[in-house]
N, C-alpha and C positions, 0 to 999 in steps of 0.2 A: 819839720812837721809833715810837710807835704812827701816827703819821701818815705817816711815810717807810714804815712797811709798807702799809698802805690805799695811799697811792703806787704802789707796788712791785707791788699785788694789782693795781690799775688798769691799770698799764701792761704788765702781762704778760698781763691778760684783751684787750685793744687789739690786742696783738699776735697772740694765739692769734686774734683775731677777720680781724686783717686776711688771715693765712694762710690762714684758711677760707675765705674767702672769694675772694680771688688764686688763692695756688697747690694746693689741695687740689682742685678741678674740673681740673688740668692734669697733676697728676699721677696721677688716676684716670684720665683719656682717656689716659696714656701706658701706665699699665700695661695698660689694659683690650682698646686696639689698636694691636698689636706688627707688626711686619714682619720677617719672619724674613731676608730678604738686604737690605742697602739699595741703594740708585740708586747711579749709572744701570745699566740692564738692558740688557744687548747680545744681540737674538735672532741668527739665522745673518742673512746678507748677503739670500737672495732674499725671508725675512720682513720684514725691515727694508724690502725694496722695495714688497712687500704692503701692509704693515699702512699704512704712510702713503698707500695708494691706499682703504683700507677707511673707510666709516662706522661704528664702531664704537658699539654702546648697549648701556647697563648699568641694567639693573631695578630692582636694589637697593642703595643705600646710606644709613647713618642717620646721618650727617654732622650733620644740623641739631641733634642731642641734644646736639652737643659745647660751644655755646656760643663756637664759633671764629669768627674773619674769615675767611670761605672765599673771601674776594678775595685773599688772600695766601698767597703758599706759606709751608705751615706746616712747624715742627721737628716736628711729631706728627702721630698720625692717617696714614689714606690716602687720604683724596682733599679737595681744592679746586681753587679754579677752576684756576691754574696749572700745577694737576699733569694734570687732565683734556686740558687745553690740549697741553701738553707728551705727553701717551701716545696723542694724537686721539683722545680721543672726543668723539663727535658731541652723543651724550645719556646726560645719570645722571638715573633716577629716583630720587629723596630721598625717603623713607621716613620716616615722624614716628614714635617709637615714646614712646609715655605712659603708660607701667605696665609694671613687669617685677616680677615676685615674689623675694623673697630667697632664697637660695642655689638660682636658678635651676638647671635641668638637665634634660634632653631625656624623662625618663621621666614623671614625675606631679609637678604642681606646683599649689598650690592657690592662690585669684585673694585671699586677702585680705592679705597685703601688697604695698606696692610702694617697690622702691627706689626710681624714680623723683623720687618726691616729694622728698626731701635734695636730690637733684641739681638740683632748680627751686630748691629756693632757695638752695642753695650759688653757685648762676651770680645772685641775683640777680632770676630772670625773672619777671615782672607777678605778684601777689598772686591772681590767679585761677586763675593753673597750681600753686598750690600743695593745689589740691582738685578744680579742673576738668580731666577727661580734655577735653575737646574744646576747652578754652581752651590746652592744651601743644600743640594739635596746630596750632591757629590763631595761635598765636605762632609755632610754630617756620616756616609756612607765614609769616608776614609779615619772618620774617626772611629766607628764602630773595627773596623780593618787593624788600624792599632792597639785596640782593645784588644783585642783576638791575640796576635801576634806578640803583645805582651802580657797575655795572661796563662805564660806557663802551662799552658794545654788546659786551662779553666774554663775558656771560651772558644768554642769552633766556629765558624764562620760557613753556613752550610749554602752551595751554587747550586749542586746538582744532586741527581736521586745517590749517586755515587757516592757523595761526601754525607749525605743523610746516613747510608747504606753502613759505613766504613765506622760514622761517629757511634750509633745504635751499637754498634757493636762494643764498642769501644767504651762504651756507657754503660753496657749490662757488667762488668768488669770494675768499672768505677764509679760510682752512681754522684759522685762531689765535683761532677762537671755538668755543664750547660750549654747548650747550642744556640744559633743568633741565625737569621734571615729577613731579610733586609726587603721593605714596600715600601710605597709614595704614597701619600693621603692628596689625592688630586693630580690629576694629568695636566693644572695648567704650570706643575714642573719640569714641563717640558718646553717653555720657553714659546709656547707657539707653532715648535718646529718638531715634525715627526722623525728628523733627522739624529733628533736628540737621543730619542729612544736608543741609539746603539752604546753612545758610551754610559747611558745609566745601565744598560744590562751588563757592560761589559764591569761596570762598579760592582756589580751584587744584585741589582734589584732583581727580584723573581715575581712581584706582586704590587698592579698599581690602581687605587685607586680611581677611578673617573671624574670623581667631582669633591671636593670638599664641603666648606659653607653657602659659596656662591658660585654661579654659572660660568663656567669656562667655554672656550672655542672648541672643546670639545665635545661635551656635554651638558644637562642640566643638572644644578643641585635640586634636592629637597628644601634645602631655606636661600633659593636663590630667589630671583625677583620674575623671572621669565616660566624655571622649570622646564625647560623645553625636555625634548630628549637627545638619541646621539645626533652630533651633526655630521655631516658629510666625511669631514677631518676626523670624527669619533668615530665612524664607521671602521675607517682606514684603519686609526690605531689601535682596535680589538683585533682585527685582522694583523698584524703587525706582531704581535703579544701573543697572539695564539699560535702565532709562526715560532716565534721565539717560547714559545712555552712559557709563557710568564702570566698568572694568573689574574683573572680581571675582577678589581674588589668592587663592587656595588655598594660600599658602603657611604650614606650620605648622597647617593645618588637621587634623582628625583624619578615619581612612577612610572613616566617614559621614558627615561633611561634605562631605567629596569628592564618594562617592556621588550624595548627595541632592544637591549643585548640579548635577553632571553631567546629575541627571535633569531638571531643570529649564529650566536655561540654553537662552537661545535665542539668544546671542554667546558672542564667543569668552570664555574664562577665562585668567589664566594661573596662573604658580606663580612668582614673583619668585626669588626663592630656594630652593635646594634641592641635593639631590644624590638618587641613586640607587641603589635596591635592589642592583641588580643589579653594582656596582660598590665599594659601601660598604653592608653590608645593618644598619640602624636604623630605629627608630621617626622617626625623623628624613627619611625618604628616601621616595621614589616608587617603588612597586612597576611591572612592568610595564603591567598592567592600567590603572594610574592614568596612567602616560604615553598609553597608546593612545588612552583616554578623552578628555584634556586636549586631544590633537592631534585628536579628530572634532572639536572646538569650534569648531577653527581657532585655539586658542591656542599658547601660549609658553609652556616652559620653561627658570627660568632658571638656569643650572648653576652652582653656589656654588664660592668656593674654599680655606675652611678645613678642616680635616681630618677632623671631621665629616662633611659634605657628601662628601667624594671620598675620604677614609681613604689622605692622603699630606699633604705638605707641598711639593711642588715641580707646575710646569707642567702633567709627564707627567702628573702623577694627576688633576689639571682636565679635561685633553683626554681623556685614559681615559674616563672620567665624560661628556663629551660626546661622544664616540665611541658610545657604550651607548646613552644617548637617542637618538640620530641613527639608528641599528641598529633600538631598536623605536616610535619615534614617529614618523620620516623628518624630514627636512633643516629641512624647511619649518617646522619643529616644536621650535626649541631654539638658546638664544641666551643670555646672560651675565647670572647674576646674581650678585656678590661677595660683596654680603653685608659690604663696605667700610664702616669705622667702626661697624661692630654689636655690638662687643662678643668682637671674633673676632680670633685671628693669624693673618695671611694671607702667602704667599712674597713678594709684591711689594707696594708699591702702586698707584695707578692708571697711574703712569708706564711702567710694568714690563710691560703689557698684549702688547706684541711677543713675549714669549716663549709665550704661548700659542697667538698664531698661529705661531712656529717650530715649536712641540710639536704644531697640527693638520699643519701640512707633513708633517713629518717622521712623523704618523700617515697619511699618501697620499691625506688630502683633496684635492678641487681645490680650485681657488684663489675657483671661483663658490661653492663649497659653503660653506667658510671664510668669506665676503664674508656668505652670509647668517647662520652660526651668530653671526660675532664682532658684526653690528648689523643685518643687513638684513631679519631676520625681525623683530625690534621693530619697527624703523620702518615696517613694510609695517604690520604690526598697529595699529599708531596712526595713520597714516595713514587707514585703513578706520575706526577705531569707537571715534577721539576725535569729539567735538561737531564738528556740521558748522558 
């Protein structure tokens, strides 16, 4: 009797273990990124004619955190390669994100826990992402690297203006491919150490954020608990980044971080993700002032679409939200950042991208105008001040 139970104790702890490990990473990625209409998405007739002439780029998504085949079109999530394929885009920036504090949320959030960690090792990933921020960031960057390399020339992996330069071309030829570039959501993937900075560049990154949810040694978040701005150590590492050409995302940043890069910066900045004051007003969002700032740099802003960011849940509130930006930063100045697989419920997913060009239509953009908000102000940006 006593052994058929120890039995019994075994085989029911096997099973709780293999669930944990299977299906419990699959169905946190399913509740965690929801899409509130599903595929296919039908815009009007003359966007539909638009959008398949447009290069479309998107700044942010954190796709790599899921632990997916992004060679395969998934039942979950909103974006892999398939799906980018299928909605034309040209380019997703992938986002690594290595540290999120528990019962995150947009006001004050303090850096000493992180959910993160269960999540490395629920999937499994290298024993060094179980304590190293810059080892999550460097795995999740070598699995994007494999993607690439096995997807049959489907996915490029873009370093320099050269390999942008080579794929464009490459792409007017074949429009059934997709490009990939690789940023941090937070500098404190770097371990502490600015030393770190060489082998995440020499990974891919071309694009790093400063701050995430909460305040790092570098910088202040916006839902941190201090808010500072850069610190001394953050001074350093824009200086660093700017050397290296690798561009500094203000997204999630807190006003004096803004501030103080603005003051400093001698290239463009962007803001990967976001929405705006003026449109959805949060500690979450870009005031005027900070759009006007971001656009002397010559950067990009990239307009988010969960309902945070734009305070609606369908197209019009997107375009709304990019209408505004366009109104006080100009044209040149604002381009798509989703914010896809972050943790976020968004209207569509990447397939679905046509209806926000119907909803700029239908807002009495032109059609050049459109061409640069939905990708051609990214790509002109990377183009100029990725490594030559």
């Amino acid at each position: 009797m006593r052994k058929r139970l120890v039995q019994s104790v075994l085989f029911l702890v096997v099973v709780v273990v293999i669930l944990f490990f299977t299906a419990v990473p699959g169905v946190v990625e399913r509740v965690m990124n929801r899409v509130l209409q599903p595929s296919p998405y039908a815009g009007s007739g003359a966007a539909q004619a638009l959008h398949r002439r447009l290069l479309v780029a998107d700044l942010h998504a954190d796709s790599l955190l899921w632990d997916r085949d992004l060679l395969v079109r998934g039942a979950r999530g909103q974006v892999d390669v398939p799906r980018l394929i299928e909605g034309n885009v040209a380019l997703q920036v992938f986002t690594t994100v290595t540290k999120a504090p528990r019962f995150m949320n947009i006001e004050h959030n303090e850096g000493s826990t992180d959910d993160i960690t269960l999540l490395m090792f629920a999937q499994l990933r290298p024993s060094a992402t179980w304590s190293s921020l810059t080892a999550r960031a460097l795995d999740q960057a070598a699995h994007l690297r494999t993607f690439a390399q096995q997807s049959g020339g489907r996915l490029t992996l873009i370093q320099s203006a050269a390999d942008l330069a080579r794929y464009l071309d490459r792409r007017r030829a074949d429009p059934q491919i997709t490009a990939a570039l690789l940023g941090i959501e937070g500098a404190h993937a770097l371990d502490g150490n600015l030393d770190n900075l060489g082998p995440l560049y020499d990974a891919g990154f071309r694009m790093i954020g400063l701050a995430h949810f909460f305040d790092n040694d570098m910088a202040g978040s916006a839902h941190g608990m201090a808010r500072g701005g850069l610190t001394g150590k953050g001074r350093e590492l824009v200086r660093h980044m700017e050397e290296r050409r690798i561009l500094v995302d203000l997204a999630h940043s807190s006003p004096q971080t803004i501030d103080d890069v603005l003051a400093i910066a001698t290239r463009p900045v962007v803001v990967s993700h976001t929405g705006v004051k003026g449109t959805c007003d949060n500690t979450r969002n870009l005031s005027d002032a900070q759009l006007r700032g971001i656009a002397r740099t010559g950067g990009v802003v990239g307009i988010g679409y969960w309902d945070t960011a734009v305070c609606g849940t369908d197209a019009k509130a997107i375009a709304r939200a990019i209408r505004y930006a366009v109104d006080v930063a100009g044209v040149d100045h604002v381009g798509l950042g989703s914010d896809f697989d972050g943790a976020v419920t968004t209207p569509f997913d990447t397939t679905g991208l046509v209806l926000i060009t119907t909803s700029l239509l239908d807002d009495k953009l032109s059609e050049d105008d459109i061409a640069k908000i939905m990708g051609g102000n990214v790509l002109r940006l990377f183009a100029a001040n990725l490594p030559q």
